[in-house]
C-alpha positions in Angstrom: 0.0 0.0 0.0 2.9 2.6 1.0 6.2 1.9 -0.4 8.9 4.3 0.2 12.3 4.1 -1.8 15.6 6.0 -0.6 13.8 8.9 0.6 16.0 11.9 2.5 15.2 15.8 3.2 16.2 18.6 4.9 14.7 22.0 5.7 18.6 23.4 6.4 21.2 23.0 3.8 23.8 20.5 6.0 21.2 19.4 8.9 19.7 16.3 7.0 15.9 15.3 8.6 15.8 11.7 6.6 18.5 9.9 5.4 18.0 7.4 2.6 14.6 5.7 4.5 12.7 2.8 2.6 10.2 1.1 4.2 7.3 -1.3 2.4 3.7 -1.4 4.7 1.5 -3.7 3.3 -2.3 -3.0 2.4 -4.6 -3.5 6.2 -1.1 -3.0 7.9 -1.3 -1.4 11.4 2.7 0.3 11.8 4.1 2.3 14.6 6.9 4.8 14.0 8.6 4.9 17.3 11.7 7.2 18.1 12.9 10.2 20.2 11.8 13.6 19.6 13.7 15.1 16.2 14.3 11.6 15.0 12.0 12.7 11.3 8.9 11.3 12.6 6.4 14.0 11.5 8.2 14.7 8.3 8.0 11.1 7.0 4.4 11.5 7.8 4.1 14.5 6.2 5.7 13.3 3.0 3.7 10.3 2.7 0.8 12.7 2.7 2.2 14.9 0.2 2.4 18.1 1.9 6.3 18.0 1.8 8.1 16.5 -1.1 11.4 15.2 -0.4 14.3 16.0 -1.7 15.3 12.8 -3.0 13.7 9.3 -3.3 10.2 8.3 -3.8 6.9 7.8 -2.4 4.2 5.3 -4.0 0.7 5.1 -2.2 -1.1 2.1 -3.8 1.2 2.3 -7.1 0.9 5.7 -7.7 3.9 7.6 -7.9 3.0 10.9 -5.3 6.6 12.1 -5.5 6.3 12.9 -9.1 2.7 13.7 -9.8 1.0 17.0 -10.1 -2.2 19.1 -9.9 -5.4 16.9 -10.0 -3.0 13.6 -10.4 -1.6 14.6 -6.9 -5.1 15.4 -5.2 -6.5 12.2 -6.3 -3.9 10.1 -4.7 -3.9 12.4 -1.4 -7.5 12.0 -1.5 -6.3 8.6 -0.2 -4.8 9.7 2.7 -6.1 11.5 5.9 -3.9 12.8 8.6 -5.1 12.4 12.3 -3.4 15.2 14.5 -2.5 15.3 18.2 -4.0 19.0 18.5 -7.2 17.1 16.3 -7.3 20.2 13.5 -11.0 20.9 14.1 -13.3 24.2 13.8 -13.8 24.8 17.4 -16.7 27.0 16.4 -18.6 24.3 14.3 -20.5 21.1 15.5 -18.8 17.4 15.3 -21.4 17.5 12.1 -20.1 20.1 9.9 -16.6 18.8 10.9 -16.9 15.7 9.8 -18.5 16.7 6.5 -15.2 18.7 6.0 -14.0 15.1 5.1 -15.8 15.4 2.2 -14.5 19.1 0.4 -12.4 17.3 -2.0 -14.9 16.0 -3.8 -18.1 18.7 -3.3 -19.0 21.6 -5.3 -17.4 25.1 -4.4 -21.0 26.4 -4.2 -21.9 23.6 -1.6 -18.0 23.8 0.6 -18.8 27.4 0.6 -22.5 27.6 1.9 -22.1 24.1 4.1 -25.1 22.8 2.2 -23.3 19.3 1.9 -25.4 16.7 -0.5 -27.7 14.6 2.0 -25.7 11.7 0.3 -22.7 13.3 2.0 -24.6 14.3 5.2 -25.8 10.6 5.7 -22.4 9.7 5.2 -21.1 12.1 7.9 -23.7 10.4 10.3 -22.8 7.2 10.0 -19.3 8.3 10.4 -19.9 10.0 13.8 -22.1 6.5 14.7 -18.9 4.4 13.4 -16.6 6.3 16.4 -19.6 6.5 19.0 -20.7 9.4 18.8 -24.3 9.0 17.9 -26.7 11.6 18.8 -23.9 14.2 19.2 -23.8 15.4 15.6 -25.0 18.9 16.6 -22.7 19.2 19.6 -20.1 22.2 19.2 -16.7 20.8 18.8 -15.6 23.3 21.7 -18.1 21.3 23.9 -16.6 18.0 23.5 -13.7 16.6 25.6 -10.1 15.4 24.1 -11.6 12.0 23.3 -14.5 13.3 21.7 -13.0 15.3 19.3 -10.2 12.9 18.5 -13.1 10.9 17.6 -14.7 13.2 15.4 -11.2 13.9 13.5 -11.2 10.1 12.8 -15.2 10.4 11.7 -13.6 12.6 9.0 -11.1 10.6 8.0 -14.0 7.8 7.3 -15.9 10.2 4.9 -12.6 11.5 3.3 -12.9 7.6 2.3 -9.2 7.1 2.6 -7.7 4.1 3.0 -4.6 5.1 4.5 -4.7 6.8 8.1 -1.0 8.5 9.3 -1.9 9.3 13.2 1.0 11.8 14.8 0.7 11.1 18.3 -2.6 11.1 17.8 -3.4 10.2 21.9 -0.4 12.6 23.0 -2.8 15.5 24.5 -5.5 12.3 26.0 -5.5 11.2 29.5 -4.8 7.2 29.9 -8.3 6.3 29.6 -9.1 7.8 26.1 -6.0 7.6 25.1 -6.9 3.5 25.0 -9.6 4.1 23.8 -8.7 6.0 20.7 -6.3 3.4 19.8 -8.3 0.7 20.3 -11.1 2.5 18.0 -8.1 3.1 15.3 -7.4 -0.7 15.8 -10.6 -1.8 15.0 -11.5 0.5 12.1 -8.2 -0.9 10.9 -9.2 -4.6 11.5 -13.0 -4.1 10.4 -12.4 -1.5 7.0 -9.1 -3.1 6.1 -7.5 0.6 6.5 -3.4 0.6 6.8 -2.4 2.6 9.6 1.2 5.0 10.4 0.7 6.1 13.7 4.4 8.4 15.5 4.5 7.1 19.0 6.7 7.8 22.1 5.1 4.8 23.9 6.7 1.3 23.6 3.8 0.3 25.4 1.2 1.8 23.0 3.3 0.4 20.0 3.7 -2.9 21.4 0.0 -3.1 22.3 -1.7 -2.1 19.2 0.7 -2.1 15.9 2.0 -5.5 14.1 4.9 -4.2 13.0 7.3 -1.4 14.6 9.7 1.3 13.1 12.6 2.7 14.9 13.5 6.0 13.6 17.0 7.7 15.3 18.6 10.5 13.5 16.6 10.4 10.3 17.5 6.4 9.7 15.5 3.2 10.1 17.7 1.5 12.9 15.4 -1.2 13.4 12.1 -2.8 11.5 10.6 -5.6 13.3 7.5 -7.1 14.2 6.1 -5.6 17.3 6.3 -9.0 19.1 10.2 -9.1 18.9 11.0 -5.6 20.1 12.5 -5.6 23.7 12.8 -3.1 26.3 16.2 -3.2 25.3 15.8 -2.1 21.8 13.4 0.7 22.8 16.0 1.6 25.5 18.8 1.8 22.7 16.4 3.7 20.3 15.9 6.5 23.0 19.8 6.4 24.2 21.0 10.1 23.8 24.1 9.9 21.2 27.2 12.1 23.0 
């Protein structure tokens, strides 16, 4: 589903974010990216969703070239692809309704985005989305009303009407107590399981990564160190991921 080839980038001339990272995840996959703050977690994430293009290598999302395409090429495939925050990226303002119909802009009329008179097709959609993350009868609840949990919810729910099938999560249970923090990943598990979605999530918690991805991916200094299933990794190799170099 993702296949990234020799990829490396830098914002600074000389100060290198990635270095030469490849990494295959197959289609349903759920991978954890784990490594210390700085390691080029959030910009692998945010070149596999094509907001940063690297400045060497290559990106495929289910065969298509993203690296190299262009214009409505590149929105189709990014379509594909929905980003789940840690700060959730919602309109505080707006009900957990009209935010999760905001999944849906790519493909509505500029007269409709613009007015937020959505197709009922598309408002249907948006309900069932809300009932898929349990949040039924909330759907006119302002987003600044609902607690950390809730709206991480409703940022998945517009993931599911984007319709992608790939979900990249950047610490998405960072800013959640314990409790919801489980219970966000356990929702992302299951949508995974149940819709056949592959899901990237950045994580600082071996436990987290251990507990819920199949496969995890040490980043350190803008390299893979380590690719393994999530069953082999020890407290050892997440102590030598974290180790400060001198």
């Amino acid at each position: 589903m993702i296949r990234v080839t020799n990829v490396s980038h830098f914002y600074e001339p000389g100060k290198p974010v990635l270095r030469g990272v490849s990494l295959a995840v197959p289609r349903g996959a759920f991978v954890a990216i784990a490594g210390a703050s700085g390691a080029g977690k959030s910009t692998l994430l945010s070149i596999l969703n094509g907001m940063t293009v690297p400045r060497e290598g290559t990106v495929e999302i289910a065969g298509a070239d993203l690296t190299r395409a262009s214009g409505g090429a590149r929105r189709r495939i990014q379509s594909g692809v929905a980003m789940i925050y840690q700060d959730f990226r919602l309109v505080a303002e707006c009900s957990a309704l009209e935010n999760t119909l905001n999944g849906a802009l790519a493909r509505t009329a500029l007269w409709r985005a613009v007015t937020g008179v959505f197709a009922e097709r598309e408002r249907r959609a948006a309900r069932d989305a809300l009932a898929a993350v349990g949040l039924s009868g909330m759907e006119d609840t302002p987003v600044s009303r609902l607690s950390g949990g809730q709206k991480q919810r409703v940022a998945i729910a517009r993931a599911l009407v984007q319709g992608a099938e790939v979900i990249l999560a950047d610490e998405p249970v960072a800013s959640l107590d314990p409790g919801s923090a489980g219970q966000i990943l356990t929702l992302l598990k299951t949508l995974q399981q149940t819709r056949s979605l592959t899901v990237l999530m950045n994580s600082h918690s071996p436990d987290e990564a251990r507990r819920y991805a199949e496969r995890i991916v040490g980043l350190r200094d803008g390299r893979i160190v380590r690719n393994a299933p999530a069953s082999e990794w020890t407290d050892a190799d997440f102590a030598e991921l974290y180790r400060r170099q001198a």
